[in-house]
N, CA, C and O of each residue as an XYZ file, in Angstrom:
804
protein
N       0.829     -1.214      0.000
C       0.000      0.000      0.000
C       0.863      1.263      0.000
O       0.473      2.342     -0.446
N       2.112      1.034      0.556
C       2.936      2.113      0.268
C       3.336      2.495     -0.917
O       3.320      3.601     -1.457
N       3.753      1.308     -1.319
C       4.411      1.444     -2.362
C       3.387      1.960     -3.765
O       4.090      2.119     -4.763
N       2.183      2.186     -3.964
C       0.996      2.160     -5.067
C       0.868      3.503     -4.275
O       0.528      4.434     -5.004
N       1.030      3.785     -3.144
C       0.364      5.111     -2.896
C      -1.070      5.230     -2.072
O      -1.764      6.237     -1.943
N      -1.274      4.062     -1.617
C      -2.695      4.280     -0.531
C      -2.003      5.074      0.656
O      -2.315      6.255      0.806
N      -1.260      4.599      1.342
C      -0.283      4.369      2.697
C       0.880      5.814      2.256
O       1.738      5.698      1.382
N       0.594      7.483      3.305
C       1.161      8.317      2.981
C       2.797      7.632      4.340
O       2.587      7.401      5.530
N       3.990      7.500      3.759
C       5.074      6.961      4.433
C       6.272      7.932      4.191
O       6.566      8.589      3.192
N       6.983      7.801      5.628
C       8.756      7.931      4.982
C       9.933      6.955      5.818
O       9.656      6.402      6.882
N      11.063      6.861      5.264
C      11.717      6.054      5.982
C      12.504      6.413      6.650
O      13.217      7.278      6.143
N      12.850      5.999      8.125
C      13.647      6.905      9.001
C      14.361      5.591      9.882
O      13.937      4.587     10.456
N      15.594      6.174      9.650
C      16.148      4.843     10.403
C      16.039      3.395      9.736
O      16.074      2.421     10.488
N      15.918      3.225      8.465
C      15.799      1.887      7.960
C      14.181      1.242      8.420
O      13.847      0.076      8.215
N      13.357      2.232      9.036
C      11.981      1.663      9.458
C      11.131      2.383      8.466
O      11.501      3.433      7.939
N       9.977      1.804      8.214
C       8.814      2.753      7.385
C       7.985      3.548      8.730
O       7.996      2.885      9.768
N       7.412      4.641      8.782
C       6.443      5.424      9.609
C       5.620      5.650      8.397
O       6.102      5.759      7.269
N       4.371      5.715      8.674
C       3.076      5.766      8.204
C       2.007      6.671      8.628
O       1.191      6.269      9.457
N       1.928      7.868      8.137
C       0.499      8.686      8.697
C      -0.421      8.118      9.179
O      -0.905      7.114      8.658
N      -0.867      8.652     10.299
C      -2.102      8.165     11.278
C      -3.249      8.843      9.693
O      -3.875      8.057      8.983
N      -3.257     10.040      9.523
C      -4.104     10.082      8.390
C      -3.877      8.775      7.427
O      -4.400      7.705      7.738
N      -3.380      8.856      6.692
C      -3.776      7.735      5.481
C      -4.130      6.229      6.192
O      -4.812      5.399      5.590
N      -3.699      6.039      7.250
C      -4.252      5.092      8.001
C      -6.236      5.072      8.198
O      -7.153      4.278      7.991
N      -6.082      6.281      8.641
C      -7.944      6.757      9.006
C      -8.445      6.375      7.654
O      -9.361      5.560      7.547
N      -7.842      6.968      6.544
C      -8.171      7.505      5.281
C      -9.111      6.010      4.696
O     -10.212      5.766      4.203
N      -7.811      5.233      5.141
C      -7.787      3.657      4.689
C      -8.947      2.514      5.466
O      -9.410      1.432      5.107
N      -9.082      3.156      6.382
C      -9.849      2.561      7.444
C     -11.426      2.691      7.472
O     -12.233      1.831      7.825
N     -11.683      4.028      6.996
C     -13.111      5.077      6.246
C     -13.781      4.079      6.137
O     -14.845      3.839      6.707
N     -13.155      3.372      5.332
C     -14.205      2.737      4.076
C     -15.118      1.106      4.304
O     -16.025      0.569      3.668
N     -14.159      0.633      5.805
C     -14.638     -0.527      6.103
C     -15.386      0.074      7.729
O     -15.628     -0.803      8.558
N     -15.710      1.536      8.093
C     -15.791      1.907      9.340
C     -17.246      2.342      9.013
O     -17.750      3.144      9.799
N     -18.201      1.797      7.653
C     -19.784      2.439      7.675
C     -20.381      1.151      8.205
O     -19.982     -0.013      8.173
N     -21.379      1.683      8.663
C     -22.582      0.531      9.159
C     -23.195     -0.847      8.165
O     -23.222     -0.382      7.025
N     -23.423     -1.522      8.137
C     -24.274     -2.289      7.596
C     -23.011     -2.929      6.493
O     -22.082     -2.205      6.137
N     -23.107     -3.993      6.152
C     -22.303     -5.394      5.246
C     -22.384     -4.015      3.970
O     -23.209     -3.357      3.337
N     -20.510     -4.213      4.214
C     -20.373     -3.775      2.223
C     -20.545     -4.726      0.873
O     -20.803     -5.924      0.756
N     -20.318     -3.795      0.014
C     -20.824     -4.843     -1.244
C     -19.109     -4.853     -1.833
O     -18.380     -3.879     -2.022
N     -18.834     -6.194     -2.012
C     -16.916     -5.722     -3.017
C     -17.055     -5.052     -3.582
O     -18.118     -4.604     -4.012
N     -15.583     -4.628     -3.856
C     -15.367     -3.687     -4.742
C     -16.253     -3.709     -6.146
O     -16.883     -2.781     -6.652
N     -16.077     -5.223     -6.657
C     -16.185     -5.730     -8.054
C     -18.057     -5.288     -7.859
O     -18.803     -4.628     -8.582
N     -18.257     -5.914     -6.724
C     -19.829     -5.990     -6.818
C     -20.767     -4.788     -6.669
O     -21.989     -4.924     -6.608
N     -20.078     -3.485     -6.606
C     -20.532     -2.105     -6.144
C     -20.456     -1.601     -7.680
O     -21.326     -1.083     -8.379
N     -19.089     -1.940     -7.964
C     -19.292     -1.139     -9.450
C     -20.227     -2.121    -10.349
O     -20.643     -1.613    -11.390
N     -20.598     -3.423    -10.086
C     -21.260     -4.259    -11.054
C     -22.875     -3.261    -10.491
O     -23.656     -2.740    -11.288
N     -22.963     -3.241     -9.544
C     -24.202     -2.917     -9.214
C     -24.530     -1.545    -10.084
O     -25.442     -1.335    -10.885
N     -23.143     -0.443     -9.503
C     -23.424      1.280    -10.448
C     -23.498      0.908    -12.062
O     -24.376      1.434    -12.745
N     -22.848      0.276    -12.464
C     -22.894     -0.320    -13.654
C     -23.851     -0.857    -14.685
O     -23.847     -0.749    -15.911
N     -25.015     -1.719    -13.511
C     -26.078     -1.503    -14.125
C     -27.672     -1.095    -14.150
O     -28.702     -1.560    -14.637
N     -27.186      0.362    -13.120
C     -27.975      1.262    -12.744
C     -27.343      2.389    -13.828
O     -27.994      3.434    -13.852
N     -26.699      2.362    -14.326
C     -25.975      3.082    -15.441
C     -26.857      2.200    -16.846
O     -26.913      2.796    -17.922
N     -27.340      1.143    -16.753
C     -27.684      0.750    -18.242
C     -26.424     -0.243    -19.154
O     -26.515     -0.716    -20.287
N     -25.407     -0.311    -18.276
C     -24.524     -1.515    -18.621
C     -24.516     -2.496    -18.150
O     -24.931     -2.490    -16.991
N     -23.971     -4.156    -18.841
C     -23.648     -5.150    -18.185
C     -22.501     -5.348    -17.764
O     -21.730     -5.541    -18.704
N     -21.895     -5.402    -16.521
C     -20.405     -5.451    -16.534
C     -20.377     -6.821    -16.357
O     -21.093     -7.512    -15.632
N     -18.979     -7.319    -17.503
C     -18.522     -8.706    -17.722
C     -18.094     -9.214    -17.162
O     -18.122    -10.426    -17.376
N     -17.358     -8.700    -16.000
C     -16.560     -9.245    -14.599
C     -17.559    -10.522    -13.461
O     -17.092    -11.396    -12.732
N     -18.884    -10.189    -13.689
C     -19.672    -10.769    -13.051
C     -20.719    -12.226    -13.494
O     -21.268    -12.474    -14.567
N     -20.713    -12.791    -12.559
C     -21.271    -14.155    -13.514
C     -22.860    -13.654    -13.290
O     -23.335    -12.668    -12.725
N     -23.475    -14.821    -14.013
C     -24.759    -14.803    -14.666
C     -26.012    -14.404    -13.091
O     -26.878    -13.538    -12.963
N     -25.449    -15.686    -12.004
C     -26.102    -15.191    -11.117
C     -25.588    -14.219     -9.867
O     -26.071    -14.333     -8.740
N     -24.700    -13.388    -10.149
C     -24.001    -12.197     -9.003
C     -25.119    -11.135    -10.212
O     -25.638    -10.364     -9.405
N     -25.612    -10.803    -11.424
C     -25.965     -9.784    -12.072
C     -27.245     -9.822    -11.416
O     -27.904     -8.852    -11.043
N     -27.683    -11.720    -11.258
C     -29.242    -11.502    -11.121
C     -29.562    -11.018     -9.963
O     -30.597    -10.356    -10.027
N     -29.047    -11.081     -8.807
C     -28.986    -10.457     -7.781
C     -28.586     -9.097     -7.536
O     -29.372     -8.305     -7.015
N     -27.629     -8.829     -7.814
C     -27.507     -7.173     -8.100
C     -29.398     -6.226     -8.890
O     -30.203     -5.442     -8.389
N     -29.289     -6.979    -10.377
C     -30.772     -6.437    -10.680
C     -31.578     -6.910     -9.156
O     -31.425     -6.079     -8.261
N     -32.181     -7.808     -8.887
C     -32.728     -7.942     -7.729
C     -32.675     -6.804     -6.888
O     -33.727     -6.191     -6.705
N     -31.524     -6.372     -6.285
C     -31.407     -5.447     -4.867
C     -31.649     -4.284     -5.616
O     -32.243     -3.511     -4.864
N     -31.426     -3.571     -7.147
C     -31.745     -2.361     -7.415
C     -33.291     -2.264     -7.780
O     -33.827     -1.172     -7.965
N     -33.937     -3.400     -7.866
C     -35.484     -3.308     -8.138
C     -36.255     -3.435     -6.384
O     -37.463     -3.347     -6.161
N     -35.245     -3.639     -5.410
C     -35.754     -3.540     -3.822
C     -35.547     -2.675     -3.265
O     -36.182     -2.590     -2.214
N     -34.576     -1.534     -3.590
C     -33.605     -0.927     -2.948
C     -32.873      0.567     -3.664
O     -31.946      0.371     -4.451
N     -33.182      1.640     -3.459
C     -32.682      2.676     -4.421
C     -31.072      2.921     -3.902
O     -30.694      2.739     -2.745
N     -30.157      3.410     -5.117
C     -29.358      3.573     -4.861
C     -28.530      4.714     -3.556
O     -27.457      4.636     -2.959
N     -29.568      5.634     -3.540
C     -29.502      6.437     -2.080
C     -29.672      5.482     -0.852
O     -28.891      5.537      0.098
N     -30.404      4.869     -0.888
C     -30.719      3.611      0.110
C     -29.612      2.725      0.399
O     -29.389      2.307      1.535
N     -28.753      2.368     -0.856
C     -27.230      1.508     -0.451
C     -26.012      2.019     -0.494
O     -25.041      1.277     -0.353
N     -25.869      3.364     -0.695
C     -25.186      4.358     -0.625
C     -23.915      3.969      0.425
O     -22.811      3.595      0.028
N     -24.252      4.115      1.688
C     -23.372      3.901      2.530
C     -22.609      2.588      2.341
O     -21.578      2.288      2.944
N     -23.272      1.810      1.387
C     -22.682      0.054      1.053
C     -21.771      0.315     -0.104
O     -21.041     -0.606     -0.471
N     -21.750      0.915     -0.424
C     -20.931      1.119     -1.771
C     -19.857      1.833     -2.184
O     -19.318      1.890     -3.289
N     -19.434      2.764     -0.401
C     -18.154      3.195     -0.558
C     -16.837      2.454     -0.513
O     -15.783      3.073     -0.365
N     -16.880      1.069     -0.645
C     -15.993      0.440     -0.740
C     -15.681      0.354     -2.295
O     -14.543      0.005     -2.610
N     -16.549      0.629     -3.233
C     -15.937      0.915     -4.579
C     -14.233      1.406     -4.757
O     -13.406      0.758     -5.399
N     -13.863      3.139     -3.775
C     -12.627      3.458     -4.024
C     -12.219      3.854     -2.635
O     -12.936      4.079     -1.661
N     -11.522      3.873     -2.698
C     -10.681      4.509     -1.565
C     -10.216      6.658     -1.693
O      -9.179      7.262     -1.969
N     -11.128      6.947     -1.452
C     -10.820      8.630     -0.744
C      -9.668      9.189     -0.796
O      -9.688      9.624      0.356
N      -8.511      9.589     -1.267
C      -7.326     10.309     -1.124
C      -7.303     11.823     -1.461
O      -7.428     12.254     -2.608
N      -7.097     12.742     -0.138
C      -7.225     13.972      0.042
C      -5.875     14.297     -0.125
O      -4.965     13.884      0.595
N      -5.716     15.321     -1.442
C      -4.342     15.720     -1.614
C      -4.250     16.948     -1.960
O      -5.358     17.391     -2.261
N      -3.332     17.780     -2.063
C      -2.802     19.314     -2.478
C      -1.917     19.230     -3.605
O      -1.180     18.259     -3.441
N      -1.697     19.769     -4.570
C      -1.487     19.782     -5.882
C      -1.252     21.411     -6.334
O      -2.258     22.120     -6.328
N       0.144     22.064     -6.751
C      -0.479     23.094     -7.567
C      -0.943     23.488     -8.500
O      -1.030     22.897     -9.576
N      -1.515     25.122     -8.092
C      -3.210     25.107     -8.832
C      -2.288     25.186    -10.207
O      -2.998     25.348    -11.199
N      -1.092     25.121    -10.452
C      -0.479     25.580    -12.179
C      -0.798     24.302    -12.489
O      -1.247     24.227    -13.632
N      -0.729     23.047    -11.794
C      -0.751     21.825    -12.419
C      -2.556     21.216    -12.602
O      -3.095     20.541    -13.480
N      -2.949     21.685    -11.640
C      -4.418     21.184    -11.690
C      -4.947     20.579    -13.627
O      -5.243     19.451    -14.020
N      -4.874     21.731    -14.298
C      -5.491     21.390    -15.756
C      -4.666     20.155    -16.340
O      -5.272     19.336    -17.032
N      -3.606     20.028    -16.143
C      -2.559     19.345    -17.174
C      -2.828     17.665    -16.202
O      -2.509     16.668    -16.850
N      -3.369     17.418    -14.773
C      -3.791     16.399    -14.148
C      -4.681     16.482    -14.813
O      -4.543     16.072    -15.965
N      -5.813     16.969    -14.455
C      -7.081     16.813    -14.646
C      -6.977     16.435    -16.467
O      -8.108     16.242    -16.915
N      -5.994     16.320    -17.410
C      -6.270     15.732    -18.655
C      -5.262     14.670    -19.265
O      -4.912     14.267    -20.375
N      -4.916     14.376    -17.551
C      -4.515     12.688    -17.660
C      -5.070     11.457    -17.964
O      -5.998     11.164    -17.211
N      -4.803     10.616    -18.843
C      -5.465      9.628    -19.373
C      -5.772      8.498    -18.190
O      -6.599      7.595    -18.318
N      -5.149      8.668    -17.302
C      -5.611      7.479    -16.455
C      -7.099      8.357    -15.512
O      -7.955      7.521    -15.222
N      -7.287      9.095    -15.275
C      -8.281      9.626    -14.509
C      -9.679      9.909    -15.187
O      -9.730     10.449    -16.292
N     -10.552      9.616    -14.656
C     -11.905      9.545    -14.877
C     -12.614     10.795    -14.279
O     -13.105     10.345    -13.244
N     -12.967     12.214    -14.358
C     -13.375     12.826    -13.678
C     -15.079     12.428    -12.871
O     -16.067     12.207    -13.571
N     -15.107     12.413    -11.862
C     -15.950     12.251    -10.635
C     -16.768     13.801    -10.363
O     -16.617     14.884    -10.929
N     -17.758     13.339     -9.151
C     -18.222     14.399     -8.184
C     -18.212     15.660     -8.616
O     -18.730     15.609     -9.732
N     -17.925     16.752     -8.379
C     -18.555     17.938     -8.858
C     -17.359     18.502     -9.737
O     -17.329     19.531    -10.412
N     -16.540     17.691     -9.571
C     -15.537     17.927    -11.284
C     -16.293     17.469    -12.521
O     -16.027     17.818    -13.671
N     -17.533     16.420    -12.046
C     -18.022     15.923    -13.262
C     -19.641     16.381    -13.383
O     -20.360     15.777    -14.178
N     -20.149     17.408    -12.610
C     -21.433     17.660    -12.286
C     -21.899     18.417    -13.446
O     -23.084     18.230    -13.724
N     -21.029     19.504    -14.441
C     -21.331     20.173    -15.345
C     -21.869     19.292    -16.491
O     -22.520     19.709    -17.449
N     -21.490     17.960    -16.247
C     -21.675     17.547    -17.633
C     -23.435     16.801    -17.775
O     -24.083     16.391    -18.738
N     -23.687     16.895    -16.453
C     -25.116     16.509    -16.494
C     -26.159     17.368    -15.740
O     -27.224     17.171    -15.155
N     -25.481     18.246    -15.981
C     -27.261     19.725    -15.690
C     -27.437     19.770    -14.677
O     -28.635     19.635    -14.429
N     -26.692     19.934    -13.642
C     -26.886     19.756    -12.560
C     -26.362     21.680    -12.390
O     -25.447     22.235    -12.998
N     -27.256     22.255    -11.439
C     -26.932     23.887    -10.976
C     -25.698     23.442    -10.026
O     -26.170     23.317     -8.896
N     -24.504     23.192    -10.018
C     -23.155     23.720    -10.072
C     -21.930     24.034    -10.145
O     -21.363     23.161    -10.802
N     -21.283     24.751     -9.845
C     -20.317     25.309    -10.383
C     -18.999     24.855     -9.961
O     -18.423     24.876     -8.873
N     -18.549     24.266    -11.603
C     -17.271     23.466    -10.714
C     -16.025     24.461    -10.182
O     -15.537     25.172    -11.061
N     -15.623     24.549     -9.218
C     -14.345     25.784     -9.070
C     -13.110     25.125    -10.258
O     -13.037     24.091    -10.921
N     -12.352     26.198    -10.107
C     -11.201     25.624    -11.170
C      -9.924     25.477    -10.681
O      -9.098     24.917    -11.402
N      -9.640     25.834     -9.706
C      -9.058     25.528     -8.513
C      -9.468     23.613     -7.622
O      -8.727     23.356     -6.673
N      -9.875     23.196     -7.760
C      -9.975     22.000     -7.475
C     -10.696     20.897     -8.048
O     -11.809     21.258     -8.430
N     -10.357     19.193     -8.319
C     -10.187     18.124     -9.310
C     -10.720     17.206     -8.263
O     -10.448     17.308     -7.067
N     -11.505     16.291     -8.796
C     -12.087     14.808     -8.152
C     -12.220     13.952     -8.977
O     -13.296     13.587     -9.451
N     -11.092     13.512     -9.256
C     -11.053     11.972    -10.525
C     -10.892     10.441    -10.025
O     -10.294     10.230     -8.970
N     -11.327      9.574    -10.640
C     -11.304      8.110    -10.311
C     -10.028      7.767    -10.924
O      -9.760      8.161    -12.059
N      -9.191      7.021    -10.206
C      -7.838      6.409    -10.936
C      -7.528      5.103    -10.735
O      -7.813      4.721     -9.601
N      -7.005      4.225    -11.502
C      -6.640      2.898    -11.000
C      -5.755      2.816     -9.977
O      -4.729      3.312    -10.441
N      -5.543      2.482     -8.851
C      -4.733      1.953     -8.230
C      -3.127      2.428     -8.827
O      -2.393      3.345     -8.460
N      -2.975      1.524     -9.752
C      -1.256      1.338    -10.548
C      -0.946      2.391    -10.762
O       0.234      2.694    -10.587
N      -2.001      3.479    -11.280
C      -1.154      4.780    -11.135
C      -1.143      5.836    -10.780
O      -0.921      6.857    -11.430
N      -1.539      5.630     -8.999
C      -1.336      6.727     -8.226
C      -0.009      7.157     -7.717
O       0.479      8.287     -7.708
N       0.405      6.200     -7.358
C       2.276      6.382     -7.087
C       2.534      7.349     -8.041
O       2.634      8.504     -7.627
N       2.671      7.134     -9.272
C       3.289      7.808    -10.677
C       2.837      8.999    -11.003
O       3.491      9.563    -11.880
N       1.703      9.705    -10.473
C       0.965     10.537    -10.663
C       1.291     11.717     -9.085
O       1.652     12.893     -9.047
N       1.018     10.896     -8.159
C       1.759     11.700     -6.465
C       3.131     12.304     -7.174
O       3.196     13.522     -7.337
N       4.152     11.512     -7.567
C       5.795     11.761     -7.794
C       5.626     12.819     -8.719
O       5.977     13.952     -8.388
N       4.953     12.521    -10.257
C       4.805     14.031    -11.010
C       4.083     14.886    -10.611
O       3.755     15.472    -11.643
N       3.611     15.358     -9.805
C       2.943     16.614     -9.824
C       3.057     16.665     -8.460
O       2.264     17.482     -7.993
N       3.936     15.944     -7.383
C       4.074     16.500     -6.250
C       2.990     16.440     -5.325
O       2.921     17.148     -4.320
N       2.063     15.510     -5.702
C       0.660     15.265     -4.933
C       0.852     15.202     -3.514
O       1.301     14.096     -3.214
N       0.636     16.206     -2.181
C       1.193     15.846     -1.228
C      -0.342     15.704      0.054
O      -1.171     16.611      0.133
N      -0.416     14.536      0.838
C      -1.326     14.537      1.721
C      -1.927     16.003      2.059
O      -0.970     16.766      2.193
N      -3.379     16.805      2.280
C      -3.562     17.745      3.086
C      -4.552     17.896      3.520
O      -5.489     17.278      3.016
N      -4.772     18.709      4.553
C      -6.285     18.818      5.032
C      -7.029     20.005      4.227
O      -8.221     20.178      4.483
N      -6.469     20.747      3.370
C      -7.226     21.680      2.975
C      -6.606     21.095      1.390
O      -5.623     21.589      0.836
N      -7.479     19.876      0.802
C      -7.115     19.458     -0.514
C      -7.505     20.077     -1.722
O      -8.654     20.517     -1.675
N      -6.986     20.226     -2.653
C      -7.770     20.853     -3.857
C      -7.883     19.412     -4.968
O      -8.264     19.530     -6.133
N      -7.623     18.567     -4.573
C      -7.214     17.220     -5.304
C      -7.653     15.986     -4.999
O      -6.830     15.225     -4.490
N      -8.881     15.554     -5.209
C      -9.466     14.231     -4.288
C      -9.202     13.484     -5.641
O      -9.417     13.890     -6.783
N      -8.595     12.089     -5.149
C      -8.657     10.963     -5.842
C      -9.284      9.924     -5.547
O      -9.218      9.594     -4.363
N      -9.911      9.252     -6.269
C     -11.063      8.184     -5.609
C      -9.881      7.182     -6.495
O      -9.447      7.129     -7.646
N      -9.702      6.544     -5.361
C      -8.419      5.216     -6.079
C      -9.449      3.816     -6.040
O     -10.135      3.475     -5.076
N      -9.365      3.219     -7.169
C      -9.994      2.103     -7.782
C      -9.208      0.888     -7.343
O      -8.109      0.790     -7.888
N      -9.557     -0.149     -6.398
C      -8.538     -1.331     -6.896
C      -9.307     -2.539     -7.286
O     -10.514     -2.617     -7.058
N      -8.520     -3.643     -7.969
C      -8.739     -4.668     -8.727
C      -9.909     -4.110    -10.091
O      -9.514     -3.137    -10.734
N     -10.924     -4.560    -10.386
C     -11.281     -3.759    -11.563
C     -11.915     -2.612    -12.051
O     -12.828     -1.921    -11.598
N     -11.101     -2.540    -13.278
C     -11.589     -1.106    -13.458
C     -12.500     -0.570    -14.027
O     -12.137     -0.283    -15.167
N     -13.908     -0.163    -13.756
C     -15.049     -0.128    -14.505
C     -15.042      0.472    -15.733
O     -15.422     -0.252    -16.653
N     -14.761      1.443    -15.976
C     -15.086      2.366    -16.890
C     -14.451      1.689    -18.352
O     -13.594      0.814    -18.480
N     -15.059      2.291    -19.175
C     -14.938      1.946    -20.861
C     -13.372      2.910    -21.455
O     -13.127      4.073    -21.135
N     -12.631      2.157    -22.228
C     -11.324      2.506    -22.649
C     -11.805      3.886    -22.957
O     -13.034      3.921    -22.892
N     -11.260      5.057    -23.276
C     -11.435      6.112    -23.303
C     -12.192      7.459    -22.665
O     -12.105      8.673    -22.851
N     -13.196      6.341    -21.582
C     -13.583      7.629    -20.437
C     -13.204      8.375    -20.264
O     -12.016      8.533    -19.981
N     -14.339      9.490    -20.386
C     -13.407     10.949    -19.425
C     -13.920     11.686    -18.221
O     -13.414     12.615    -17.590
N     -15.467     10.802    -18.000
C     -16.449     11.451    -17.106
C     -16.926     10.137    -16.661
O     -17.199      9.266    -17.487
N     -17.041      9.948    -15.386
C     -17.758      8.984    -14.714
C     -19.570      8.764    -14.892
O     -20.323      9.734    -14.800
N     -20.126      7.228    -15.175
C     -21.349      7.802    -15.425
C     -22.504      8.434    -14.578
O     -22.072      9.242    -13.756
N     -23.582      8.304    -14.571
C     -24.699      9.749    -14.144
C     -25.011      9.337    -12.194
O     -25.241      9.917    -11.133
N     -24.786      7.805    -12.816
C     -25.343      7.210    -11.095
C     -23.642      6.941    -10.166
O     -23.462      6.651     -8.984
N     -22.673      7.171    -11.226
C     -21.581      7.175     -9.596
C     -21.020      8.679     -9.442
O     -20.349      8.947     -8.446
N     -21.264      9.583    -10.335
C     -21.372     10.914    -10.013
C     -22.358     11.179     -9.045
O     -21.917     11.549     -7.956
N     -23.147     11.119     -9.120
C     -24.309     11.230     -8.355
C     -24.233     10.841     -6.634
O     -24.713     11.470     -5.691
N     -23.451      9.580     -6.638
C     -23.431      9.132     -5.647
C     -21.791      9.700     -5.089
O     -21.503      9.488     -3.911
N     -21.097     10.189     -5.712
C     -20.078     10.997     -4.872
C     -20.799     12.148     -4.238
O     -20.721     12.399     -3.036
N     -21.489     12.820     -5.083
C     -21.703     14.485     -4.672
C     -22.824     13.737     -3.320
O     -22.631     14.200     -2.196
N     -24.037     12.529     -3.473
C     -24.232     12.435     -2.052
C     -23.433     11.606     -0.609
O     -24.034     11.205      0.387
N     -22.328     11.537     -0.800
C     -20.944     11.471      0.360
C     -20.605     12.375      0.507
O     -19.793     12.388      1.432
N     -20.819     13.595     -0.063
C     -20.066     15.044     -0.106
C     -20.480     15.540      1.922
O     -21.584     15.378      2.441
N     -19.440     16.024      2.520
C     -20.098     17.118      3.454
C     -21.047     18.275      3.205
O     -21.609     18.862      4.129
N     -21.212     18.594      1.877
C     -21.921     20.008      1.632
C     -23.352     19.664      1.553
O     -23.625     18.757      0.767
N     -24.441     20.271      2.289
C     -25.590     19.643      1.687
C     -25.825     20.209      0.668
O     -27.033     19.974      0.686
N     -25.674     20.828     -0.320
C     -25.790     21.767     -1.520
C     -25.281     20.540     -2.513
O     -26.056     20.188     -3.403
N     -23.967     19.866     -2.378
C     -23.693     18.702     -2.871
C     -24.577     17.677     -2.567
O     -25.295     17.351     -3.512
N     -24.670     17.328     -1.965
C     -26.089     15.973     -1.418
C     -26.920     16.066     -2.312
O     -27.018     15.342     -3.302
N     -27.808     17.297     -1.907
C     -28.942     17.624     -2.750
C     -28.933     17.199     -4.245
O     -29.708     16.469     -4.863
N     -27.890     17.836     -4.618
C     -27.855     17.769     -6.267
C     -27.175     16.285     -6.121
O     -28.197     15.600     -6.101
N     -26.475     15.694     -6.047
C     -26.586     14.061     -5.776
C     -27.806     13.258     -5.741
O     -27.879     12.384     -6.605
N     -28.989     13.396     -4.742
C     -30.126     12.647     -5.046
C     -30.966     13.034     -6.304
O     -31.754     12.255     -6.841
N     -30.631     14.814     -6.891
C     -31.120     14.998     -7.801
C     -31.395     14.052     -8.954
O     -32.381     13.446     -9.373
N     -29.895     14.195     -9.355
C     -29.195     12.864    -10.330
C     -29.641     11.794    -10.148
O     -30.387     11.329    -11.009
N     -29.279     10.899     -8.744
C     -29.490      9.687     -8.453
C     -31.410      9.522     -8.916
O     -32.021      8.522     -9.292
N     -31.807     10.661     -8.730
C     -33.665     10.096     -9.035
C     -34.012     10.278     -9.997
O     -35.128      9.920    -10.375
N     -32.786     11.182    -11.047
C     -33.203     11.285    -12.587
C     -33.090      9.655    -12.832
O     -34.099      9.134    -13.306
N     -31.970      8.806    -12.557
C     -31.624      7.653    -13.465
C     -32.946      6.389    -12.794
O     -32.819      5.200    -13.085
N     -33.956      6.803    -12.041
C     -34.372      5.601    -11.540
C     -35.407      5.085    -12.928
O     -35.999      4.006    -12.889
């Protein structure tokens, strides 16, 4: 985890030390209430609340997934489904922000991706929320100096094992946008999150 970039570390004395943050960071995601859904099985689920079949899944993990979205709205499993990515709050400068934000490995998310579906607001330009694989967050921290912070302009939602999205993505689709902006602290974000989330039902 260090080494990919979940786990913020340095080495001192021939020992690794490890941020109590990226520890929390890491911890988030198995610390909500109620049985998560895997990774594989959260995005199979957004996937086909999106109107796709994802191939990763056998015949009867789909029929069940359809099942729980014809019992169950996606605001309703919300809290089950942040195990999709892992959260990484980072600082970035704002000179670099554009030239990230039109990196091929990143998927723009959350209210980096809210303009593209009519939603009232306004993305700042000063701060980025993209989905990335796993493999290349390390590579991406080192170029642009991505450094842990509490006042981030740079959220990465890190993906591991598979990767949903279609070769050339550039925008995440309507129902996992949706469902970032309702994890958001802002209720202004929320709001426009269930917006979305009740356009796609």
């Amino acid at each position: 985890m260090i080494r990919v970039g979940l786990l913020d570390a340095s080495k001192l004395g021939g020992r690794w030390v490890v941020s109590a943050e990226s520890v929390d960071r890491r911890a988030k995601v198995s610390a909500e209430p109620g049985r998560h859904f895997s990774s594989k099985r959260a995005w199979g689920l957004l996937l086909l609340a999106s109107g796709s079949s994802p191939d990763w899944l056998s015949r009867s993990d789909l029929s069940r997934l359809r099942r729980r979205l014809k019992e169950s709205t996606l605001e309703e499993l919300a809290p089950r489904l942040r195990s999709r990515a892992l959260t990484d709050a980072l600082r970035a400068h704002p000179s670099d922000l554009q030239r990230l934000a039109a990196e091929d490995a990143l998927v723009l998310a959350g209210l980096s991706a809210a303009s593209q579906y009519d939603l009232d607001l306004a993305h700042p330009a000063d701060s980025l929320e993209a989905y990335v694989p796993i493999k290349q967050v390390a590579g991406l921290k080192k170029k642009y100096a991505l450094q842990p912070s509490a006042t981030p302009n740079v959220i990465l939602r890190v993906v591991e094992g598979v990767w949903p999205f279609e070769e050339g993505a550039t925008v995440a689709p309507a129902t996992v946008v949706g469902l970032d902006l309702l994890e958001s602290d802002d209720a202004r974000l929320r709001r426009a999150g269930q917006v979305l989330l009740r356009r796609q039902r």
